[in-house]
C-alpha positions as CSV (number, residue, x, y, z in Angstrom):
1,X,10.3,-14.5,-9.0
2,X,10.5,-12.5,-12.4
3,X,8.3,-9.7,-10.7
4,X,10.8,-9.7,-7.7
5,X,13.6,-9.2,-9.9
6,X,11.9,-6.7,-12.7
7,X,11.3,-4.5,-9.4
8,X,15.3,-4.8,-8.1
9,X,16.2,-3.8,-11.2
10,X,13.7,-0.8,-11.6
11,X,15.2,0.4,-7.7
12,X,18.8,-0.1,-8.7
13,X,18.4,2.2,-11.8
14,X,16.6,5.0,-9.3
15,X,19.2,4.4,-6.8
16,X,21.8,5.5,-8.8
17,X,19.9,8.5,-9.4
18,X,19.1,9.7,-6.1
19,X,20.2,9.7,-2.6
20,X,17.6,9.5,0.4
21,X,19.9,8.3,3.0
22,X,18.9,10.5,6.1
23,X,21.8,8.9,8.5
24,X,25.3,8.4,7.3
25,X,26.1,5.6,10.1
26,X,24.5,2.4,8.9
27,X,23.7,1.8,12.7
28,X,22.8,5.0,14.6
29,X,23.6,6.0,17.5
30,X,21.5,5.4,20.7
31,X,20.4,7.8,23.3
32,X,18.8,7.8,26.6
33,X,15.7,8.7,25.5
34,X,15.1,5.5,23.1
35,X,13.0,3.1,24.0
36,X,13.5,-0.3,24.3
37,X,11.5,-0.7,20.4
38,X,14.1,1.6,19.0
39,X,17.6,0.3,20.9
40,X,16.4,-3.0,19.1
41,X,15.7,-2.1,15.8
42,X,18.1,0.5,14.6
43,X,20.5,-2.1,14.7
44,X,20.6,-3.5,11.0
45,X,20.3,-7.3,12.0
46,X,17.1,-6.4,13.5
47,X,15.4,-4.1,11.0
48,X,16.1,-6.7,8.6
49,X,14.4,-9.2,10.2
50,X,11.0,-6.9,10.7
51,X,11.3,-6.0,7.4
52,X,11.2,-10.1,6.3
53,X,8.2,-10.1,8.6
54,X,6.4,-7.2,6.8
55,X,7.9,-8.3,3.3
56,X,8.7,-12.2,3.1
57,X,8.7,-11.7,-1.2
58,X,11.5,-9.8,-1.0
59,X,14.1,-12.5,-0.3
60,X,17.1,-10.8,-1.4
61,X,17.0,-7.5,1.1
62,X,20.2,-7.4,3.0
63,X,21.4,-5.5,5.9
64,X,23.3,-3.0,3.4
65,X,19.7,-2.0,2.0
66,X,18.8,-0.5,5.3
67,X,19.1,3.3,5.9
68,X,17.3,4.9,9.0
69,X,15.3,8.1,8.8
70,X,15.5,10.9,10.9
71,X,12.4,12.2,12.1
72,X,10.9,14.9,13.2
73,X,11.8,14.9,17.4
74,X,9.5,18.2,18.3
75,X,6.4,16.0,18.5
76,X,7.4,13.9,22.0
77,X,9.6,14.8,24.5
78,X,9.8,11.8,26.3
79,X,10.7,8.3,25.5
80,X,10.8,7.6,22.1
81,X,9.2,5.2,20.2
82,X,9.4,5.6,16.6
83,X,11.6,4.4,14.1
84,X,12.2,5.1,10.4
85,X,13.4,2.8,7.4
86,X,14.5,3.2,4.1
87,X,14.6,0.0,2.2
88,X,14.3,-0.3,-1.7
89,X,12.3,2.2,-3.0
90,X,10.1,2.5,0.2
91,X,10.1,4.6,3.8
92,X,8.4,2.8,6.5
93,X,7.1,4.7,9.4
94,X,6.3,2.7,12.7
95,X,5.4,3.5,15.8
96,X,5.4,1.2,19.1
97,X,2.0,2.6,20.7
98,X,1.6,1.3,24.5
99,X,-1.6,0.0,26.1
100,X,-3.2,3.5,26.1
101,X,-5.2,3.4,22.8
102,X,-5.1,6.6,21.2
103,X,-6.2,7.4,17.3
104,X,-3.8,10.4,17.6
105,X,-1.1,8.2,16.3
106,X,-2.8,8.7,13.2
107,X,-1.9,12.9,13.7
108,X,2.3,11.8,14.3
109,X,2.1,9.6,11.7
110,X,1.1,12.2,9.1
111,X,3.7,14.8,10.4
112,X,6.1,12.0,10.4
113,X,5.4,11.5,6.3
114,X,5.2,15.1,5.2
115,X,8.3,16.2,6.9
116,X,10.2,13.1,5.5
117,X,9.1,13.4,2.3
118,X,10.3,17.1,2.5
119,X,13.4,16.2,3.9
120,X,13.5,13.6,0.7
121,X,12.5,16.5,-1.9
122,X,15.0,18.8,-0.4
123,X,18.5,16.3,-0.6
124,X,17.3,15.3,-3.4
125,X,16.9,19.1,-5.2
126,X,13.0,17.7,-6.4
127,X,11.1,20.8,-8.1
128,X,7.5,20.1,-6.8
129,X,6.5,23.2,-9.7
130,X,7.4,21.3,-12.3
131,X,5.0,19.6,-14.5
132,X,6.3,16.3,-14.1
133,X,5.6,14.2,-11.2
134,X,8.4,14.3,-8.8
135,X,9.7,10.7,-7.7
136,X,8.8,10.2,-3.9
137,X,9.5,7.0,-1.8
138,X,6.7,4.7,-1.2
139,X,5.3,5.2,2.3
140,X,4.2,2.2,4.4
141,X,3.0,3.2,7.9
142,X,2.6,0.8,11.0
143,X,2.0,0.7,14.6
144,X,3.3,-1.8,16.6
145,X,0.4,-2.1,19.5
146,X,2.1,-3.9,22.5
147,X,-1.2,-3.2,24.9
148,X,-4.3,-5.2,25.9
149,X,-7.0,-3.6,24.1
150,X,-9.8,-6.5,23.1
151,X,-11.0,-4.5,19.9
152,X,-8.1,-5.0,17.6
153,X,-8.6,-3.3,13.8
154,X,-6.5,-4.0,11.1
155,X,-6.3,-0.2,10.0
156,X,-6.5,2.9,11.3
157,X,-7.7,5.7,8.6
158,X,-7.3,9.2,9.3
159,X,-10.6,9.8,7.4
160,X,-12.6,7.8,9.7
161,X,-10.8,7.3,13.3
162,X,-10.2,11.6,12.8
163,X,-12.4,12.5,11.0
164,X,-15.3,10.7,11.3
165,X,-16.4,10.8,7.9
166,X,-16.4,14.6,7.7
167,X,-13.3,14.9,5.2
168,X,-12.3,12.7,2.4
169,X,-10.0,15.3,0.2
170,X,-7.4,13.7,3.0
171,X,-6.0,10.0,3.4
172,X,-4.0,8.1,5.8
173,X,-4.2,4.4,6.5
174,X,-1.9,3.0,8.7
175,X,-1.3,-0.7,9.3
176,X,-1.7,-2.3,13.0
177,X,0.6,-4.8,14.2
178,X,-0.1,-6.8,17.3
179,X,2.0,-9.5,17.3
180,X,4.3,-11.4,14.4
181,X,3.5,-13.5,11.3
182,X,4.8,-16.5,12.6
183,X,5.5,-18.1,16.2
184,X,8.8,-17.0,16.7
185,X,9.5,-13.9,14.4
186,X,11.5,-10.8,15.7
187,X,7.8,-9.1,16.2
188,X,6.2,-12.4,17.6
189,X,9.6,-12.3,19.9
190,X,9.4,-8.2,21.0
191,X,5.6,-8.5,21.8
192,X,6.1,-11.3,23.9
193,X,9.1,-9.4,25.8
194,X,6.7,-6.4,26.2
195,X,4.3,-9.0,28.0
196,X,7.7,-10.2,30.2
197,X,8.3,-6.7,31.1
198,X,5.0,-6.2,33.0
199,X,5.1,-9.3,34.6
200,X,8.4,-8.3,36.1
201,X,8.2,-5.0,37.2
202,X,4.5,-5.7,38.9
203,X,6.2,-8.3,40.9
204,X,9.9,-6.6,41.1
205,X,9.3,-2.7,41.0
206,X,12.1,-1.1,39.5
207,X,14.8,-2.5,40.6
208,X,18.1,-4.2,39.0
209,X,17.1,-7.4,40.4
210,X,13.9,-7.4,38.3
211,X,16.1,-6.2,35.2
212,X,18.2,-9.4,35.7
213,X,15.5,-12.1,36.2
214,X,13.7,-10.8,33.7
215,X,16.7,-10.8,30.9
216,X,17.4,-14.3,32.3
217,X,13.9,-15.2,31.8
218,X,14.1,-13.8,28.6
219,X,16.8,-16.1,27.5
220,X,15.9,-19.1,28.8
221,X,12.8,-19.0,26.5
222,X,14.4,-17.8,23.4
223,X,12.8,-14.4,23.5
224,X,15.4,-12.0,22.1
225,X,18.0,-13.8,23.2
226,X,20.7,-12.6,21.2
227,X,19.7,-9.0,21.7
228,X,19.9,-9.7,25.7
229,X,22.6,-11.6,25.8
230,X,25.1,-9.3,23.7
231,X,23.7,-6.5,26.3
232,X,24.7,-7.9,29.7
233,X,26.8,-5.6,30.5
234,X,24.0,-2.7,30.1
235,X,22.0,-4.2,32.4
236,X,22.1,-1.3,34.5
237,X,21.9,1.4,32.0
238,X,19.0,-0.9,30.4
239,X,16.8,-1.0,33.5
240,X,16.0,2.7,33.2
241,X,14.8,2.1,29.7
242,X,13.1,-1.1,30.1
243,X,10.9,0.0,33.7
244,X,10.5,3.7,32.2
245,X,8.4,2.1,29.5
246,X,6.2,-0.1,31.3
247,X,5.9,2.7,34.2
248,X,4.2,4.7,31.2
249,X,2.7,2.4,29.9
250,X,0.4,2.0,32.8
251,X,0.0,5.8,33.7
252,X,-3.2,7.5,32.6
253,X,-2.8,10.8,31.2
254,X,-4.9,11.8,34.2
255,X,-2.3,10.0,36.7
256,X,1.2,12.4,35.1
257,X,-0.7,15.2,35.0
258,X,-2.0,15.4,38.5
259,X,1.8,13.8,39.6
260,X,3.2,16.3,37.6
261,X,1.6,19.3,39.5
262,X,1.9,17.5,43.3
263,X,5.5,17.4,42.3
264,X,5.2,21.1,41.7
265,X,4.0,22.0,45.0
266,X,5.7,19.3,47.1
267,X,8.9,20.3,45.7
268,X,8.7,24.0,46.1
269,X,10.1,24.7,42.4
270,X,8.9,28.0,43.0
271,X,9.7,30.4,45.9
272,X,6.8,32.1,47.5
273,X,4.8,31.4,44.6
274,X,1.0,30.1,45.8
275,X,-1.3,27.4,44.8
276,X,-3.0,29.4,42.3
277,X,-0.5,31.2,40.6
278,X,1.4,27.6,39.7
279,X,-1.8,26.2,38.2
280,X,-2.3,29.8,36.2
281,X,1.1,29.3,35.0
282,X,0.6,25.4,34.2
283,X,-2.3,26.5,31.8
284,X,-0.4,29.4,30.3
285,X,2.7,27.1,29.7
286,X,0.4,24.1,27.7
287,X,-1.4,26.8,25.8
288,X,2.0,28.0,24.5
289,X,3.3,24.6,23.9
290,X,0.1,24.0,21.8
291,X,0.9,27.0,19.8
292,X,4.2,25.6,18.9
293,X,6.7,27.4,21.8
294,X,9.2,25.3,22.8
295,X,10.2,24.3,26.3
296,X,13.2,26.9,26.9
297,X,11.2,29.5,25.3
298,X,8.5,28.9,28.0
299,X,9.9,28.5,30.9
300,X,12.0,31.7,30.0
301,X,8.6,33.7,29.8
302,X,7.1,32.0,32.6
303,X,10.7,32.3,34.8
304,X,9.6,29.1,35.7
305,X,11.7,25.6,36.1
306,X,12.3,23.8,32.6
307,X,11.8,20.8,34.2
308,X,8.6,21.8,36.0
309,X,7.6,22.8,32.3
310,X,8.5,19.6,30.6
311,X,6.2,17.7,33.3
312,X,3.7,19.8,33.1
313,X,3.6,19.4,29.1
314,X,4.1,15.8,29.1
315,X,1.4,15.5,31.6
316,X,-1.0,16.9,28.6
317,X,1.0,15.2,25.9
318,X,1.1,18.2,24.0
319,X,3.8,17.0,21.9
């Protein structure tokens, strides 16, 4: 306990001599785009209780300890799934990654970390020329793996998974999380609603009868039960979110990209434009997302559809 409260009393004393919070609403707001992972935790109540699960020492966190990051939203254009905390002294960085396995994660994760510590050194007026070492948050990566995959490591390292051994002058370890620490824990709990949700929509499609039997489900076994219940009346704006995730979760990159372009030519984005032209322009619009154009900017050069654009980069997962 006396190393508990030494360290509160060593975070209250930098506290009052900095500022790093990135949102001034204690609970953000929520947008379309947000996954079911992030409509969860970026409510305080929530957070909190992750943060127990990834910190039980710290027994005297409280909700008003909880500020959420901001990060960078250029990296995915599509659902997202990432979520950023700052609690006593430390940023954590997590990502919900679905049941395709990709080491990439290990890529977003270090963007995510350099442009919030900028973002930190920046507010904070930091002079990264000075001879003394400037004070930076403790980072603490994790990603929460809601998929299948039998081989289950307890880190990923960017000098391995990346690298392969070929560079050490660069680090990044980041924690995996497949379920909770105990039977019945907010993780243990969304995990097991991740597994409800595939059930469901393999048996219901997507449809709002399949959002209601499987909230009521839900419920009736104690998994996030508060958080469903207290959303009942979103039942229909939830069923987008809840079916958009498992529908990509169980896509193949392979699948939306070759969706992507039959949409293309079914749908006649394009007037009088052929078969080969649209699949010239598909490559030239990923090759200019990949050097860092954004959507508008593309389809402006291309005079193309930004949605046909989107889909076609999404398709790649270019960002």
């Amino acid at each position: 306990m006396t190393g508990t409260s030494s360290y509160q009393n060593e975070y209250k004393s930098k506290e009052s001599q900095t500022t790093t919070l990135i949102n001034d609403d204690n609970e953000p707001k929520y947008t379309i785009k947000d996954s079911v992972f992030r409509h969860i935790f970026l409510k305080p109540k929530y957070a909190l209780q992750l943060y127990r699960v990834l910190h039980p020492e710290d027994t005297e966190v409280a909700e008003e300890d909880i500020s959420y990051l901001t990060l960078v939203r250029e990296i995915t254009d599509g659902i997202r799934n990432d979520l950023g905390l700052y609690i006593r002294g430390r940023y954590l960085i997590l990502i919900e990654a679905q049941s395709t396995w990709s080491v990439n994660i290990l890529v977003r994760l270090f963007i995510y970390l350099a442009e919030t510590w900028k973002n930190h050194i920046v507010r904070n007026g930091l002079d990264v020329f000075s001879s003394k070492a400037v004070d930076l948050p403790v980072p603490e990566l994790y990603v929460v793996y809601t998929g299948s995959r039998k081989t289950r490591p307890e880190y990923l390292k960017l000098s391995e998974d990346i690298f392969h051994g070929r560079c050490e002058g660069v680090e990044l370890r980041v924690r995996m999380l497949y379920n909770g620490e105990e039977k019945g824990d907010i993780l243990d709990q969304y995990v097991a609603f991740t597994e409800e949700v595939d059930t469901y929509y393999k048996k219901y499609g997507r449809t709002k009868e399949g959002a209601e039997r499987l909230i009521a489900h839900c419920v009736e076994r104690g998994i996030l039960a508060e958080y469903l219940l207290s959303r009942k009346e979103e039942v229909a704006d939830m069923l987008d979110v809840i079916f958009d995730d498992s529908i990509h979760r169980s896509k193949s990159p392979e699948q939306l990209q070759r969706e992507a372009y039959e949409a293309a030519v079914d749908e006649g984005r394009w007037t009088g434009v052929k078969e080969g032209a649209l699949k010239k322009a598909r490559e030239t619009a990923i090759r200019l997302a990949r050097m860092g154009m954004d959507d508008v900017m593309i389809a402006k050069a291309l005079e193309a559809d930004l949605s046909q654009v989107k889909r076609w980069i999404q398709a790649e997962k270019v960002r």
